[in-house]
N, C-alpha and C positions, 0 to 999 in steps of 0.2 A: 355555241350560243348559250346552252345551259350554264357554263362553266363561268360566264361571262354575268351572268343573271348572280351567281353567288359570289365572285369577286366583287362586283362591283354594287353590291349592297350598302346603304348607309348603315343599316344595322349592324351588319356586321364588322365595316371598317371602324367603324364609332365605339363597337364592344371592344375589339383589338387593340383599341389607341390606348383607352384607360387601362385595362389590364395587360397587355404586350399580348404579342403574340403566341400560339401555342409552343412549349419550348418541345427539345428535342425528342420525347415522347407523345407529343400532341397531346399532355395533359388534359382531363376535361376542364371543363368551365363549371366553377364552381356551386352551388345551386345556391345559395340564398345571398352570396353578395350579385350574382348576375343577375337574381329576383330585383333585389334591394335598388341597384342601378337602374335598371328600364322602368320600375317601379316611378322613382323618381324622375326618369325621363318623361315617364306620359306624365306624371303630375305636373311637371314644368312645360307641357305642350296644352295640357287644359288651362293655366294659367295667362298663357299667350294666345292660345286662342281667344278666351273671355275677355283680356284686355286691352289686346292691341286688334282684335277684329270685328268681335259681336258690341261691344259698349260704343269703341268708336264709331259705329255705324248703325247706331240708334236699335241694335236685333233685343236692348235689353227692355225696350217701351211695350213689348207685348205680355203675356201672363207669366208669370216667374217659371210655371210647371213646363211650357214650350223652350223658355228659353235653358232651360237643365236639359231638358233632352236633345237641343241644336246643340248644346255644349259637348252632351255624352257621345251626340253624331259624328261632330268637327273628328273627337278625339279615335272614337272608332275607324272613322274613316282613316285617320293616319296612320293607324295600327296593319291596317289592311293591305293600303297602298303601300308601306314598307313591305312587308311580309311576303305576300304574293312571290314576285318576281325570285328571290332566294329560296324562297319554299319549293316553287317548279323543280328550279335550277337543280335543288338536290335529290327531289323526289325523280327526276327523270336522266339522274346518274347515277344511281344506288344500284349496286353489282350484283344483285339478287331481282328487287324488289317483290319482295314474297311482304305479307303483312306483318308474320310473327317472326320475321329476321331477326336475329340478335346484332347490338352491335359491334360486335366480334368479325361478325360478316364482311363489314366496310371498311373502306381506312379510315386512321384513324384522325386523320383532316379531315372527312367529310363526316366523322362524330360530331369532333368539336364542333361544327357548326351546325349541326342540327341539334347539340342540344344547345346549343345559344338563342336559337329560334324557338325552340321548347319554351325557353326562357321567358324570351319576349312574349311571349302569348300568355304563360303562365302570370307574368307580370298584370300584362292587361287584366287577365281577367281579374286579379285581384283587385286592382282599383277601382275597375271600374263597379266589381261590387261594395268597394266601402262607397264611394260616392253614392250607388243607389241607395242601401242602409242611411249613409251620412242625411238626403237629402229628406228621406223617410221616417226620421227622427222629427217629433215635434216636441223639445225640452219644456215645452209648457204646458203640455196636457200628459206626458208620460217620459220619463227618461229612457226608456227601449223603441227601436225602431218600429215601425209599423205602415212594413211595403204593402205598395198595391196588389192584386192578384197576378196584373203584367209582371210586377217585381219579381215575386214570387217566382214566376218561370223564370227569366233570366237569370236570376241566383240562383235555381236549382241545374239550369243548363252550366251555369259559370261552374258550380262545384264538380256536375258530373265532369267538365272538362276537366279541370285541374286534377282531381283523383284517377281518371286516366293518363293523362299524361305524366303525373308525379311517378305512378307505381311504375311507366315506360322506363324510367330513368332508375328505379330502384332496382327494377328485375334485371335491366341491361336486355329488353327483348321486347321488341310491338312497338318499337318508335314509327316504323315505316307504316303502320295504318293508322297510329293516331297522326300523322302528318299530313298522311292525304284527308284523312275527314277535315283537319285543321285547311287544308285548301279548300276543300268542298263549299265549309262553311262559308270562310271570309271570299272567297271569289263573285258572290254576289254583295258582298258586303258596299264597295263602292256606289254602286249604283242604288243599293238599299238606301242610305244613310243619304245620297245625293237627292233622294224623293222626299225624303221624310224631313232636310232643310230644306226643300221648295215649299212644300208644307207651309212650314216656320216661315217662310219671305212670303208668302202669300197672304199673311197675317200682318205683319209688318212693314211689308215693301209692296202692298198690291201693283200691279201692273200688267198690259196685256204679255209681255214678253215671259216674268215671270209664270203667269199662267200657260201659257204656250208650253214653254221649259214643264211644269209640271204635269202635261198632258203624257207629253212622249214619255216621259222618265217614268210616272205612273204605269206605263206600256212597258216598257221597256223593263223593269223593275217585277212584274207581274208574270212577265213570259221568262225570263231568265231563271227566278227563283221559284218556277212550276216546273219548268223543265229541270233543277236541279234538284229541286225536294221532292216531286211524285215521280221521276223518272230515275236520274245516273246515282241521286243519294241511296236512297234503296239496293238498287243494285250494287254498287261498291259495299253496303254496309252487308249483304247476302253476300259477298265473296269474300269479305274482312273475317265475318262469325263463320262458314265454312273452314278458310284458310286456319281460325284459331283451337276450331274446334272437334274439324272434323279429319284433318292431316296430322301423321306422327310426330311433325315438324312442328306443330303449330303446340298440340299440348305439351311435347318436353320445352320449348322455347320459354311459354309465355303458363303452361301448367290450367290443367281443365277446370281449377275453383274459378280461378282470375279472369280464365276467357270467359267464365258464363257472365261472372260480372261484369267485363267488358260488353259481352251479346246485349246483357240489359240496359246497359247505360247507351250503345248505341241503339237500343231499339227506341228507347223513351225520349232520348231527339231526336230522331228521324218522327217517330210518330208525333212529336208535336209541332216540329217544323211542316209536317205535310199536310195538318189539318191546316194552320196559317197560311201557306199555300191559295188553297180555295178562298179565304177570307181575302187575301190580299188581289185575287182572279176577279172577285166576284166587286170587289170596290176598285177596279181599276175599269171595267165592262157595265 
């Protein structure tokens, strides 16, 4: 079934179409033209979103600032709903799965595709921080962006991702814990993003169904992402800083400067995703 999750990914059959497939070394996948690609992939997927979904269907008559963030929803959510299923897939056949495995450990099929998945995320997160800068820009009172404090967190979580995941691929070692925190994250992602466009229709498309829809999903939404962020997040990220920092395996892999910066970049989102948590408990009760 795992193996079945990572063949039959569209990400990854879609990455393999335009560049071929791994040749007889299993080559890696390159990093800035596979940036460059999926980059352009979600920019052509928020494109179509805005225009063949939210315009057509009247979602752009409510305040410009709702309607950016059903856009930024739409796009995240597809990031998510791809990723998932191939993410599992590889994290639940890795011949080790220790945190600070090198990729040396694995074969070297199941590299290429996880650093293709690396990719994709790392993609995301890029756009999706020029869009918040892009939309944060007000060229008539200042030519520099100028986020909100929400902003602010989100690009600071988007950097710390990408700088852990970049260094995974530089060191050649820690890919398999920044993969599972990258499942951690996006797993409630769906159902996140699903609450936060009822929201947005509830503004736009009042109705009792829609409100109904936004009952559960608020619920639903509340209990999923309390149970991941005050409970299993913690704990993975307590056996992630263990495994990097406190086993022989972990410092030669991934080296005891990089783990500590790792420890802190994973403590600073887990600690702000856990205070949201409460916030998001406390508006759903």
């Amino acid at each position: 079934m795992y193996n079945f999750l990572v063949s039959s990914s569209p990400v990854l059959i879609g990455y393999k179409a335009v560049f071929g497939k791994p040749g007889p070394k299993d080559d890696p996948p390159p990093v800035l033209p596979s940036i460059i690609f999926f980059g352009t992939c979600l920019t052509i997927t928020r494109f179509l979103w805005e225009h063949f979904v939210l315009i057509p269907n009247g979602w752009q008559t409510a305040t410009v600032d709702k309607e950016r963030e059903c856009l930024g929803g739409l796009v995240a959510l597809t990031h998510s709903s791809l990723l998932l299923g191939p993410l599992l897939g590889l994290l639940m056949t890795h011949p080790t799965m220790k945190p600070s495995a090198r990729f040396a450990d694995s074969p070297a099929s199941w590299n290429y595709n996880a650093k293709t998945l690396i990719s994709f995320t790392t993609s995301y997160m890029f756009q999706d921080a020029f869009w918040m800068l892009y939309y944060a820009t007000d060229t008539s009172k200042s030519p520099f962006p100028a986020p909100t404090p929400d902003n602010v967190m989100f690009l600071l979580h988007h950097l710390a991702t990408v700088l852990y995941m970049s260094s995974c691929r530089y060191i050649e070692a820690g890919h398999y814990s920044a993969m599972w925190l990258m499942w951690l994250g996006e797993v409630t992602n769906p159902v996140h993003n699903s609450y936060l466009l009822l929201e947005y229709a509830e503004v736009s498309h009042p109705g009792p169904n829609i409100t109904m829809l936004l009952y559960y999903f608020s619920k639903a939404f509340a209990v999923s992402y309390g149970v991941l962020r005050i409970f299993i997040g913690p704990a993975a990220g307590l056996y992630i800083v263990y495994d990097l920092l406190l086993t022989p395996a972990g410092r030669k892999n991934v080296g005891l400067v990089l783990g500590i910066i790792w420890a802190v970049l994973i403590e600073e989102v887990l600690k702000g995703s856990f205070y949201y948590a409460f916030d998001v408990a406390i508006k759903a009760w």
